[in-house]
C-alpha positions in Angstrom: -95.7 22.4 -5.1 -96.4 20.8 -1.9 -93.5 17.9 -2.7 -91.0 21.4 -2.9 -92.2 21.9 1.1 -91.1 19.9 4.4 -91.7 20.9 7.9 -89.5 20.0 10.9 -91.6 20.2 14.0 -87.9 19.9 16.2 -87.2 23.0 14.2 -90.2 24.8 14.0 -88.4 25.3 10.5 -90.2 25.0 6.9 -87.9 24.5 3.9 -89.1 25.3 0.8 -86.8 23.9 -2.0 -87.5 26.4 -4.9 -84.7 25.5 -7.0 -84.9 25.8 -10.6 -89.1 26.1 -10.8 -89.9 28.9 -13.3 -93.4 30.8 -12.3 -95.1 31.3 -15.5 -98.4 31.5 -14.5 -100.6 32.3 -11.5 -102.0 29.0 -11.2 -98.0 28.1 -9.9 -98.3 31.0 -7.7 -101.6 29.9 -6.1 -100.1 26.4 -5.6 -97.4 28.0 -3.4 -100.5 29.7 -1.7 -102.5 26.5 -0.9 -99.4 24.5 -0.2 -98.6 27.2 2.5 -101.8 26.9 3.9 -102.0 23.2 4.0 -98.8 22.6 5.7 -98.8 26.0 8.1 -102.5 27.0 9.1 -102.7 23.6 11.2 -99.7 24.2 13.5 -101.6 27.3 14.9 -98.0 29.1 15.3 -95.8 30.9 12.9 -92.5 29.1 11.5 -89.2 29.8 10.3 -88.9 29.4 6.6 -85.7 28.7 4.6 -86.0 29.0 1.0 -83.7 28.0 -1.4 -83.8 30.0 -4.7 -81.0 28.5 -6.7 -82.4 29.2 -10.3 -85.9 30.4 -9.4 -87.0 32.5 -12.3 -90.5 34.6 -12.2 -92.1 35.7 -15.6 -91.9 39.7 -15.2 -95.8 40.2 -15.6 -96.1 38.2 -12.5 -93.6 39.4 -9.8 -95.9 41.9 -8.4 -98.1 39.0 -8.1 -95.6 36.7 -6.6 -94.3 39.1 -3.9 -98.6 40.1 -3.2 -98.7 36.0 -2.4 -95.2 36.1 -0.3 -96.2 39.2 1.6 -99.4 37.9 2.4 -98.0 34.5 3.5 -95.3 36.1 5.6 -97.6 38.4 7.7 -99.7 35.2 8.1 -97.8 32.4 8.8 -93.6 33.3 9.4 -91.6 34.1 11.7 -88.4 35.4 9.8 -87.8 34.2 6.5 -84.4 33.2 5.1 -83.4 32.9 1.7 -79.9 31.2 -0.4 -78.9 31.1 -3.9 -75.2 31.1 -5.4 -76.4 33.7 -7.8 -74.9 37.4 -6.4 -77.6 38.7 -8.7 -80.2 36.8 -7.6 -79.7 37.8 -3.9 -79.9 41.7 -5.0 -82.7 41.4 -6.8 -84.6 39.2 -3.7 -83.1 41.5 -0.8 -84.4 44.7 -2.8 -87.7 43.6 -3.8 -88.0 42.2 0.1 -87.4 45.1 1.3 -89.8 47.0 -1.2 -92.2 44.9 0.3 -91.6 45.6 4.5 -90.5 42.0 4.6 -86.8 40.8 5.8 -83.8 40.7 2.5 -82.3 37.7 4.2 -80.6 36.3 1.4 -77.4 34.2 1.5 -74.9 32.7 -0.6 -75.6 29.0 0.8 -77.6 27.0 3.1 -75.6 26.9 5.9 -75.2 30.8 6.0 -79.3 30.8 5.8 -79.4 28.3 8.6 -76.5 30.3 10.9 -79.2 33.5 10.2 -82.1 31.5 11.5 -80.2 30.2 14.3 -79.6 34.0 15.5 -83.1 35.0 14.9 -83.9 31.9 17.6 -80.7 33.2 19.6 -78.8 29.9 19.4 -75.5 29.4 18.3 -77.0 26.4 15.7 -79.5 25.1 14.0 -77.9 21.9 12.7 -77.7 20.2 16.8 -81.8 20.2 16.5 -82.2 19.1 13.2 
């Protein structure tokens, strides 16, 4: 899972590339866990993340797991949290269960609209100048 992460220091933004991975089982989940904490406990400051979700499929007997993990992880260790996939479906179902959860539904269509959302939660006009 870590190979999915990268962290820009410039940024202060973590992309996780979650494209196509089906959970389907907690040991997946976990990794997503421990990857978190191996890339983000060491900075000692909280980080924008910018997931992409193109694809990403969750067995149903483990989403309440999965959003316990992502929960936990935002409180911990984000910032805001921003979230793309094509799929209109995909971004309804993540912006609902989000906001089930007390964490942010930012879910857009593409990268570029995720990156214009964290841009604004920083208060700059872009991201792409300090990448």
């Amino acid at each position: 899972m870590r190979e999915r992460m990268h962290y820009n220091p410039k940024t202060n933004i973590l992309e996780m590339d979650l494209s196509h991975l089906a959970i389907e089982s907690s040991h997946q989940i976990n990794e997503i866990k421990d990857s978190l904490d191996e890339i983000v406990a060491p900075l000692n400051q909280k980080v924008y993340v910018l997931v992409n979700y193109e694809g990403f499929q969750v067995e149903d007997e483990l989403k309440s797991h999965y959003s316990h993990v992502i929960r936990e992880m935002y409180r911990k260790y984000f910032k805001g949290q921003v979230r793309y996939s094509r799929s209109a479906l995909a971004r309804v179902t993540f912006k609902t269960t989000s906001l089930e959860n007390g964490i942010e539904g930012n879910t857009f269509p593409n990268r570029e609209k995720a990156l214009e959302a964290i841009a604004q939660m920083k208060g700059k006009k872009k991201i792409e100048e300090d990448m």
